[in-house]
N, C-alpha and C positions, 0 to 999 in steps of 0.2 A: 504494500500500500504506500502511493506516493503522498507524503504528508504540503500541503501547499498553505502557501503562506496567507493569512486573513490580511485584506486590504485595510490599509487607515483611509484619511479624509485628506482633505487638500492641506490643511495648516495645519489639521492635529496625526501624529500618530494615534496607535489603535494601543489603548490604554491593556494591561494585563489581565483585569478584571473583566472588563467587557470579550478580550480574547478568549478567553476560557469560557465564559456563558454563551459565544456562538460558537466555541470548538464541542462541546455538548449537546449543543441544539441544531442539530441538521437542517430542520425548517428552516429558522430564524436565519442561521450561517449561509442557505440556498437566499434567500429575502436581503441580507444582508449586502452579498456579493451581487443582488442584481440592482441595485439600487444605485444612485450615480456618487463619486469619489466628495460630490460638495455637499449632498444630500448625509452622506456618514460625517465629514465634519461636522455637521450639524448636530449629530445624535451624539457623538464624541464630544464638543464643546459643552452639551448640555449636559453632560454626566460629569465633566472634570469640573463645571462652574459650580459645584454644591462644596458646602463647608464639610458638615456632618458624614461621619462615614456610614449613618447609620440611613441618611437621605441618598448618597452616593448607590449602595446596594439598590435600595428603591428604584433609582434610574435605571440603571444595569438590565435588573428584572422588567423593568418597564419597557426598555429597549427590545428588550427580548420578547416579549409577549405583544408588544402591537406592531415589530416586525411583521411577525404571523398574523397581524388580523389586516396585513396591508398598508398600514402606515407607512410611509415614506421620509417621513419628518414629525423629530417632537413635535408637537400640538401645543398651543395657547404660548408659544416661547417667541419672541423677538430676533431670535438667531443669533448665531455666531459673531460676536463684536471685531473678531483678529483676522476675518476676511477682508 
Protein backbone atom coordinates (compact mmCIF):
# COMPACT_ATOMS: atom_id res chain seq x y z
CA UNK A 1 0.00 0.00 0.00
CA UNK A 2 1.37 3.33 -1.21
CA UNK A 3 0.92 5.79 1.70
CA UNK A 4 0.23 9.51 -0.20
CA UNK A 5 0.77 12.46 1.33
CA UNK A 6 -2.72 14.76 2.63
CA UNK A 7 -2.70 18.07 0.82
CA UNK A 8 -2.54 21.47 3.11
CA UNK A 9 -4.04 24.97 1.99
CA UNK A 10 -2.59 27.69 0.08
CA UNK A 11 -0.98 29.61 3.29
CA UNK A 12 -1.45 27.13 5.80
CA UNK A 13 0.03 23.62 6.12
CA UNK A 14 -2.07 20.67 7.17
CA UNK A 15 -1.90 20.80 10.97
CA UNK A 16 -1.18 17.18 12.70
CA UNK A 17 -4.27 16.81 14.28
CA UNK A 18 -6.46 17.51 11.44
CA UNK A 19 -3.82 14.84 9.42
CA UNK A 20 -4.63 12.10 11.55
CA UNK A 21 -8.61 12.75 11.76
CA UNK A 22 -8.74 12.48 7.77
CA UNK A 23 -5.96 9.68 7.74
CA UNK A 24 -8.85 7.67 9.75
CA UNK A 25 -11.73 8.86 7.89
CA UNK A 26 -11.79 7.60 4.21
CA UNK A 27 -14.80 9.63 3.44
CA UNK A 28 -13.88 12.80 4.94
CA UNK A 29 -9.85 12.29 3.50
CA UNK A 30 -11.91 11.38 -0.35
CA UNK A 31 -14.03 15.20 0.60
CA UNK A 32 -11.07 16.47 1.69
CA UNK A 33 -8.68 15.95 -1.36
CA UNK A 34 -11.46 16.89 -3.60
CA UNK A 35 -12.16 20.19 -2.59
CA UNK A 36 -9.84 23.10 -3.90
CA UNK A 37 -6.17 23.98 -2.14
CA UNK A 38 -7.97 27.61 -0.95
CA UNK A 39 -11.11 26.03 0.14
CA UNK A 40 -8.69 23.72 2.82
CA UNK A 41 -6.90 26.89 3.93
CA UNK A 42 -9.91 27.99 4.97
CA UNK A 43 -10.93 24.95 7.02
CA UNK A 44 -7.10 24.90 8.38
CA UNK A 45 -7.03 28.70 9.26
CA UNK A 46 -10.40 28.06 11.01
CA UNK A 47 -9.02 25.36 13.33
CA UNK A 48 -5.42 26.96 14.01
CA UNK A 49 -7.51 30.54 14.99
CA UNK A 50 -9.16 28.89 18.33
CA UNK A 51 -7.38 29.59 21.67
CA UNK A 52 -8.71 26.56 23.74
CA UNK A 53 -7.50 23.07 22.89
CA UNK A 54 -10.44 21.88 24.06
CA UNK A 55 -12.45 24.33 21.17
CA UNK A 56 -9.56 23.25 18.61
CA UNK A 57 -10.63 19.34 18.86
CA UNK A 58 -14.37 20.62 18.37
CA UNK A 59 -13.10 22.18 14.96
CA UNK A 60 -11.13 19.20 13.80
CA UNK A 61 -14.27 16.91 14.47
CA UNK A 62 -16.40 19.44 12.85
CA UNK A 63 -14.17 19.45 9.88
CA UNK A 64 -14.52 16.05 9.78
CA UNK A 65 -18.14 15.45 9.95
CA UNK A 66 -19.58 18.33 7.53
CA UNK A 67 -16.72 17.40 5.13
CA UNK A 68 -19.03 14.37 4.77
CA UNK A 69 -22.26 16.13 4.60
CA UNK A 70 -20.79 18.39 1.68
CA UNK A 71 -19.42 21.40 3.03
CA UNK A 72 -16.87 22.95 1.22
CA UNK A 73 -16.09 25.68 3.70
CA UNK A 74 -16.41 26.41 7.43
CA UNK A 75 -19.93 28.15 7.70
CA UNK A 76 -20.84 31.48 9.41
CA UNK A 77 -16.65 32.36 9.42
CA UNK A 78 -15.33 35.44 7.61
CA UNK A 79 -12.24 33.47 6.36
CA UNK A 80 -8.81 33.31 6.20
CA UNK A 81 -7.22 36.99 7.29
CA UNK A 82 -3.27 35.72 5.96
CA UNK A 83 -4.68 35.31 2.33
Amino acid sequence: MVKRAIPGGVVHSLPADLRKALALDPAALAKWQDITPLARNEWICWIISVKKPETRKQHVERTRTELKEGMRRPCCWPGCPHR
